[in-house]
GUDOTOR-134491 format. One record per residue (C-alpha): residue number from 0; chain; x, y, z. Coordinates in steps of 0.02 Angstrom, whole numbers, plus 50000, padded with zeros to 5 digits. Example, Ala and Ser with C-alpha at 12.3 -4.5 7.8 and 13.67 -1.06 7.14 Angstrom:
% GUDOTOR-134491
resi:chain:east:north:up
0:A:50615:49775:50390
1:A:50684:49947:50357
//
This chain:
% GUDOTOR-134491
resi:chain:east:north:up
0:A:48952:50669:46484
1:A:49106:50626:46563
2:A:49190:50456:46490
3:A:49218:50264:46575
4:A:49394:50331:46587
5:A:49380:50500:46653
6:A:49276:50397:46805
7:A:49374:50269:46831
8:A:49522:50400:46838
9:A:49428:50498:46960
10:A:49391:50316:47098
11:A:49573:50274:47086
12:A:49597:50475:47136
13:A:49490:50457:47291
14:A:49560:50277:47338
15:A:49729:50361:47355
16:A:49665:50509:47449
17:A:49581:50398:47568
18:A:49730:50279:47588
19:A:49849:50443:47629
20:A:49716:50517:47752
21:A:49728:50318:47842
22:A:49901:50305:47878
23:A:49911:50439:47997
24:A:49751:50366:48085
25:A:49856:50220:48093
26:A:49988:50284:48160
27:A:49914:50367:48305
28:A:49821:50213:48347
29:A:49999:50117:48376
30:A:50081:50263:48450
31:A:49931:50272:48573
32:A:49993:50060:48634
33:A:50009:50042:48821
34:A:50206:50031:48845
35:A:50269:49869:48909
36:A:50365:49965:49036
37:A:50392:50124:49098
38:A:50563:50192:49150
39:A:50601:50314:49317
40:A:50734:50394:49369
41:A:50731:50453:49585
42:A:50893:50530:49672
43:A:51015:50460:49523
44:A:50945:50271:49576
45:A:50851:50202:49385
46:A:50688:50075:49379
47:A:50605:50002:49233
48:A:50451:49967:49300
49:A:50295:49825:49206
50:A:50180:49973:49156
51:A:50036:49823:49229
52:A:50083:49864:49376
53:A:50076:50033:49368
54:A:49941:50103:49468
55:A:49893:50268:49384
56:A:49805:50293:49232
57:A:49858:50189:49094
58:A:50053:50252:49030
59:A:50063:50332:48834
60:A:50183:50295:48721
61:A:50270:50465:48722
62:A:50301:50420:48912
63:A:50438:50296:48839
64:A:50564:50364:48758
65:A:50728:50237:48703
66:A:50876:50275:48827
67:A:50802:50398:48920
68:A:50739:50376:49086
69:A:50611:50504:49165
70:A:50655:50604:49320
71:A:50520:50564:49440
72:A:50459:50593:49639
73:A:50376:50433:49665
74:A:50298:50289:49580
75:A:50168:50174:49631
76:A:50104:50000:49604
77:A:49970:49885:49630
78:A:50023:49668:49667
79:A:49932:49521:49721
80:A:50036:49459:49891
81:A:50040:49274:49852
82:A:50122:49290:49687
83:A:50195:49474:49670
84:A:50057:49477:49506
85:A:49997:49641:49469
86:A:49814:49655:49520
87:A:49678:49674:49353
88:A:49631:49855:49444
89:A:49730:50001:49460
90:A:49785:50054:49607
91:A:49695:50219:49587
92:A:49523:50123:49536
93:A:49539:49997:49698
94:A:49376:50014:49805
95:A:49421:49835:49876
96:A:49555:49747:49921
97:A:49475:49585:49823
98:A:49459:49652:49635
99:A:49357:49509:49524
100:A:49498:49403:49443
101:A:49464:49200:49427
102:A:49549:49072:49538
103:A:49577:49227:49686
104:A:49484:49270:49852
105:A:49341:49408:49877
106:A:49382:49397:50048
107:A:49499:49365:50197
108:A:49714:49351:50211
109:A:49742:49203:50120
110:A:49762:49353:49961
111:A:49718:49517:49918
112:A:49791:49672:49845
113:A:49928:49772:49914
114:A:49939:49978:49850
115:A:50140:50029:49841
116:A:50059:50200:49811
117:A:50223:50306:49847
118:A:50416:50231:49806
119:A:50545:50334:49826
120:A:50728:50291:49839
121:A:50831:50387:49970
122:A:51017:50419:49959
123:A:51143:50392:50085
124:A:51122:50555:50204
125:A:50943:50596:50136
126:A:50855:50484:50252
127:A:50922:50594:50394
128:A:50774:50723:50314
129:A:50636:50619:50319
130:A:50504:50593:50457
131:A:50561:50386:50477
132:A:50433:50260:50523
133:A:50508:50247:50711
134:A:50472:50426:50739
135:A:50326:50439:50661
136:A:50265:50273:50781
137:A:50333:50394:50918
138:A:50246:50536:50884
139:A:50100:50457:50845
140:A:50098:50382:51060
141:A:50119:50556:51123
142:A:49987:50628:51010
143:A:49848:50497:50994
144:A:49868:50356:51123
145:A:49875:50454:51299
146:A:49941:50312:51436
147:A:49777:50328:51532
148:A:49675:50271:51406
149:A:49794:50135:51285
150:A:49834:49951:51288
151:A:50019:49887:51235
152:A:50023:49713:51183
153:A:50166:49596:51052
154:A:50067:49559:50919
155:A:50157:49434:50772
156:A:50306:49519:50814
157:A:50252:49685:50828
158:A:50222:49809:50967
159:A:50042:49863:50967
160:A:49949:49992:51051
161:A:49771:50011:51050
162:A:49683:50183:51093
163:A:49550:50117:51223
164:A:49398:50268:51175
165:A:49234:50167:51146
166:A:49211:50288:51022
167:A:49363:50260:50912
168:A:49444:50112:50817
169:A:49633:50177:50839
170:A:49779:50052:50841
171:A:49952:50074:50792
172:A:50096:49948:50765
173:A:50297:49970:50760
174:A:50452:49881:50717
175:A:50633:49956:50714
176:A:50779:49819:50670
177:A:50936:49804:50576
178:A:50876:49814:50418
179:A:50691:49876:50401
180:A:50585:50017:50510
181:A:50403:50013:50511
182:A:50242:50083:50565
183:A:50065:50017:50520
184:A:49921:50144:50583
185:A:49731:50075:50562
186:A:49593:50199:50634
187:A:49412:50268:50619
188:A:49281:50342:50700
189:A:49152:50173:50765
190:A:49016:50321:50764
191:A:49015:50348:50578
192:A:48981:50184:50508
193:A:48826:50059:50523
194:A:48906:49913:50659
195:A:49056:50044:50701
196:A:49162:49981:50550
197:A:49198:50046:50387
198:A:49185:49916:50230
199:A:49362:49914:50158
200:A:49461:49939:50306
201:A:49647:49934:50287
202:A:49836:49984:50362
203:A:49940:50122:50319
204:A:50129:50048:50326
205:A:50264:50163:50302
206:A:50406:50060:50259
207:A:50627:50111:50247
208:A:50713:49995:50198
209:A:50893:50015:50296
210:A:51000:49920:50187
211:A:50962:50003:50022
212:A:50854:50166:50060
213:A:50680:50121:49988
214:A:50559:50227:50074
215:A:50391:50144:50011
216:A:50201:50194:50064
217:A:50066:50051:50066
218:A:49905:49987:50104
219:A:49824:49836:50136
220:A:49667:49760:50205
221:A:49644:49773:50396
222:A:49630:49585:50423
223:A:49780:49537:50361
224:A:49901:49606:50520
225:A:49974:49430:50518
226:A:50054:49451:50323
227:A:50122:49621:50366
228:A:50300:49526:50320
229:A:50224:49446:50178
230:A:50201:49630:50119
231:A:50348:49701:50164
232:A:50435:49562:50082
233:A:50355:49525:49901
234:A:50354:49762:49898
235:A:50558:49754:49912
236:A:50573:49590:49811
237:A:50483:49693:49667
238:A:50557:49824:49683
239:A:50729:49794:49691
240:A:50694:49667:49527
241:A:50647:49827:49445
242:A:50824:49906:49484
243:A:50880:49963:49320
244:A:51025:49869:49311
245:A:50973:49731:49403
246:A:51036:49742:49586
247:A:51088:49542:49631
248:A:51145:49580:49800
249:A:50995:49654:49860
250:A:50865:49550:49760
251:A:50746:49464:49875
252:A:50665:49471:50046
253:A:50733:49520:50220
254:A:50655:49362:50296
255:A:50545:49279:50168
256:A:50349:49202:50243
257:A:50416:49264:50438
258:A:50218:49284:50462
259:A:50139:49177:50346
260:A:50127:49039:50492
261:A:50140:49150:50656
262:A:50141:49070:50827
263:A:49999:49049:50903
264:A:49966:49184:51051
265:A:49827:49131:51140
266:A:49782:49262:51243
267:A:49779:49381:51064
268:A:49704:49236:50936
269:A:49577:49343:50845
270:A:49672:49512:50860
271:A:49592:49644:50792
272:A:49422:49641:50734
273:A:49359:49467:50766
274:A:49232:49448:50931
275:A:49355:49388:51034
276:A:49470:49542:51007
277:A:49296:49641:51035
278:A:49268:49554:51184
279:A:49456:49579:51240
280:A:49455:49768:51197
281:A:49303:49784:51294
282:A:49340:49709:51441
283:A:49494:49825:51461
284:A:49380:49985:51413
285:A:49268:49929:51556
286:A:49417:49911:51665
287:A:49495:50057:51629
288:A:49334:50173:51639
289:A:49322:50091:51808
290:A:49486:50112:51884
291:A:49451:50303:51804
292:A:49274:50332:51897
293:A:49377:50253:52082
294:A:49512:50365:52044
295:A:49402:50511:52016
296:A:49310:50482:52167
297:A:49436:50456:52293
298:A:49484:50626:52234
299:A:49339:50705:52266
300:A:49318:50622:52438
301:A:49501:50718:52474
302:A:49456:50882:52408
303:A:49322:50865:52506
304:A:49394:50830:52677
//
């Protein structure tokens, strides 16, 4: 029968067995920490990006390596627009512009979430191979907006046209300046959801930046037309304040709040969405149908004679 000692021996054997087979466990468990930050590297220009704000799946540690930074396509983020925060969800998780998070809004423009979902930097010269926001707004006229059948109107300092099919919720908006080009594109098809609208409707913006070649992809919700500066501004602010050094001369926004408190255009108030943009859009439909059928007709009447 074995003795106290040959026992006691043989627990203080397995404690240390047990203790070496734990520190690897350990290990991986730190290893496996979400990274405070994530560093990119796009056309030779370097970001170290809040991994928060990141809006993939969550970064590893092996995606941070010390003075290194990772050659990359693109990067995307996820912000609140009141405060630049970055939103609770990931970007790639977002059914709603309104994720749960205490003291915000479920609803409306007052704040919501904006998805950055594509950032790419674009050397001097490169931007000369790229389909550009003004182009794209151009294209988009001749393909989807035929003259017969669209509306043009200024709205918050944008040129909008609206495709005038009953069947169709098609608008598209464009600004070309100094020192930003954008297009914002919102469409659906009315006949494929219950009221003719879908439940998390939102813009497409494709954003260049002139004076420092960010080409940046986003969304946001479909309400908010009025904070499309507000977006454009608190995307570059971040950004840039990711520059890796930090980039003084370009931190900041174009023209900071420019819609946060737009003149009032009565004759648009409401614009799009709300009943009295229904109402508007409907009264030109009906007008133009009209003016199509008396076209049509007087036509007819001269074929026929």
């Amino acid at each position: 029968m074995p003795s106290i000692g040959v026992w006691l021996l043989g627990l203080l054997l397995m404690a240390c067995l047990l203790g070496l087979s734990g520190a690897p466990q350990a290990q991986v468990r730190e290893k496996g920490a979400i990274p405070a930050h994530v560093d990119y590297e796009i056309e030779g220009k370097r970001f170290r990006v809040p991994e928060t704000y990141l809006g993939g799946f969550p970064s590893h540690w092996n995606q941070v390596k010390s003075g290194r930074f990772t050659r990359t396509d693109y990067f995307d983020v996820a912000f609140w627009v009141s405060d630049g925060k970055p939103s609770p969800v990931r970007g790639i998780s977002l059914t709603t512009y309104w994720p749960k998070e205490a003291g915000r809004p479920s609803l409306g423009d007052g704040d919501f979430v904006v998805s950055a979902y594509h950032i790419v930097y674009l050397p001097p010269g490169k931007e000369l191979t790229e389909i550009l926001p003004s182009r794209l707004f151009q294209n988009g006229l001749k393909g989807r907006f035929p003259e017969a059948y669209r509306s043009k109107e200024l709205v918050h300092g944008l040129t909008c046209y609206t495709n005038l099919h009953p069947n169709v919720h098609m608008v598209s908006c464009g600004l070309d300046n100094q020192e930003i080009d954008i297009v914002l594109n919102a469409d659906w098809d009315r006949r494929g959801w219950p009221g003719g609208r879908p439940p998390n409707p939102g813009w497409e913006m494709r954003l260049y930046s002139k004076t420092d070649g960010l080409w940046i992809w986003l969304r946001f919700p479909e309400v908010a037309l009025r904070r499309w500066a507000d977006v454009v501004c608190q995307t570059l602010t971040l950004v840039r304040s990711w520059e890796f050094p930090p980039s003084q001369s370009q931190a900041g926004c174009f023209h900071p709040n420019i819609a946060s408190n737009p003149a009032r255009i009565p004759e648009l108030e409401g614009w799009p969405g709300s009943v009295a943009g229904m109402r508007k859009e409907s009264y030109r439909l009906s007008r133009n149908m009209l003016l199509t059928q008396v076209s049509w007709r007087l036509d007819r009447a001269a074929l026929s004679t």
